[in-house]
Steps between C-alpha positions, in 0.01 A plus 500: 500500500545280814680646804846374565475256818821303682421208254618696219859604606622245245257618201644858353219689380730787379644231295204328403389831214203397326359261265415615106195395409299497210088493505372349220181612299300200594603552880790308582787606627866367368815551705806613301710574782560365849397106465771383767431818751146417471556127578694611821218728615256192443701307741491713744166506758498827591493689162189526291576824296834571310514831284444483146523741151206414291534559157184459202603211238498579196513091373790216587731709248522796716509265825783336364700781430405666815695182657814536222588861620416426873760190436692461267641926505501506921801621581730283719595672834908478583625418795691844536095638474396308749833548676453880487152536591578282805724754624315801404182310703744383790450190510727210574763345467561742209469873693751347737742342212471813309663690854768277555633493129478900497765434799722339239427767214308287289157448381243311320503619120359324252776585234771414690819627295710617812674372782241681741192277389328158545267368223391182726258636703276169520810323604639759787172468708478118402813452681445776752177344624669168518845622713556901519826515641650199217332785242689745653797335517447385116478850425815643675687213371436548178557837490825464608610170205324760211638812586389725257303243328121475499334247730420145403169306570694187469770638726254566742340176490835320587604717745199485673482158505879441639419761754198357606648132527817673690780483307705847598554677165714786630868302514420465092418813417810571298487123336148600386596867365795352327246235329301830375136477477524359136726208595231432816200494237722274268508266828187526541360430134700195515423326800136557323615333205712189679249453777143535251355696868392801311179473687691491839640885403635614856666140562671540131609921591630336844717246316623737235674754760599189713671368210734821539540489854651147477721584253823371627385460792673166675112482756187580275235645619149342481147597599194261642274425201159487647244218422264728339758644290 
């Protein structure tokens, strides 16, 4: 098992596990698990051993099904797992996000069902990486249209966005709250529809609440659309 050097910071051995392999009667060994771990190893100069299990074959039947139940039953880890054991390790920007929302009273929690928790945990440090203080802001704001309600991923998204590209949110506050969160994700399903920019989702959540802000309103607001976007 090679020594971890400086030229490894980028290759995660505690993530790398180990390969399954299976040794076969006449010698050879098959790989069942691990092909595209294996091929980053290869690339790599400085790494001529990676851990394995070695298992006896008992024919291609059993290697084959040895692949099925490695596969096709893995269980897929949530983003509110990874979420959680992120803040349990201390690492960032999730220890940190987990902190500040405890501030608010609210938490991760993967069922949702209450006004105190956030079931987009993949999408709150998305957009805290990108601008903290516009996910902040998102946050708070929200808070304050919902009431009661539970938080919205798509709410979030548009906020953020608006924030981010400077558009003040506080003077419409009341507009928003008045819209209610189910009008805003009407607004927002139909700029989807009308526009066809489902793939563009934070531009579409942006337009949607924006759409409620102008309401009335004699000077619309717009926001920059970015080339990329």
């Amino acid at each position: 098992f090679p020594t971890r050097r400086s030229s490894d910071l980028d290759f995660r051995w505690d993530a790398f596990g180990s390969l399954i392999v299976m040794y076969r009667e006449n010698g050879e060994r098959y790989l069942v698990d691990g092909h595209q771990r294996l091929l980053a190893a290869k690339k790599r100069e400085d790494i001529r051993y990676v851990p394995c299990l070695l298992f006896k074959s008992d024919g291609r039947y059993h290697e084959a099904m040895a692949f099925l139940a490695l596969n096709v039953h893995r269980r897929y880890v949530s983003s509110f797992t990874k979420f959680l054991a992120s803040v349990r390790a201390g690492i960032e920007p999730e220890s940190t996000i987990s902190e500040w929302l405890s501030t608010k009273g609210l938490s991760v929690n993967e069922h949702g069902g209450n006004d105190k928790a956030i079931d987009f945990p993949a999408l709150l440090c998305n957009t805290w990486a990108r601008d903290e203080e516009s996910c902040k802001k998102a946050i708070d704001f929200q808070r304050e249209i919902v009431g009661d309600g539970q938080l919205c991923s798509q709410l979030h998204k548009g906020l953020f966005v608006l924030v981010h590209k400077g558009v003040d949110i506080k003077p419409y506050v009341e507009k928003l709250k008045a819209a209610r969160k189910a009008g805003l994700k009407g607004n927002i399903n139909g700029v989807g529809i009308t526009t066809g920019r489902w793939g563009k989702g934070e531009l579409v959540c942006a337009f949607g609440i924006l759409e409620a802000i102008n309401h009335k309103k004699k000077h619309k607001i717009t926001i920059p659309i970015d080339s990329e976007e």
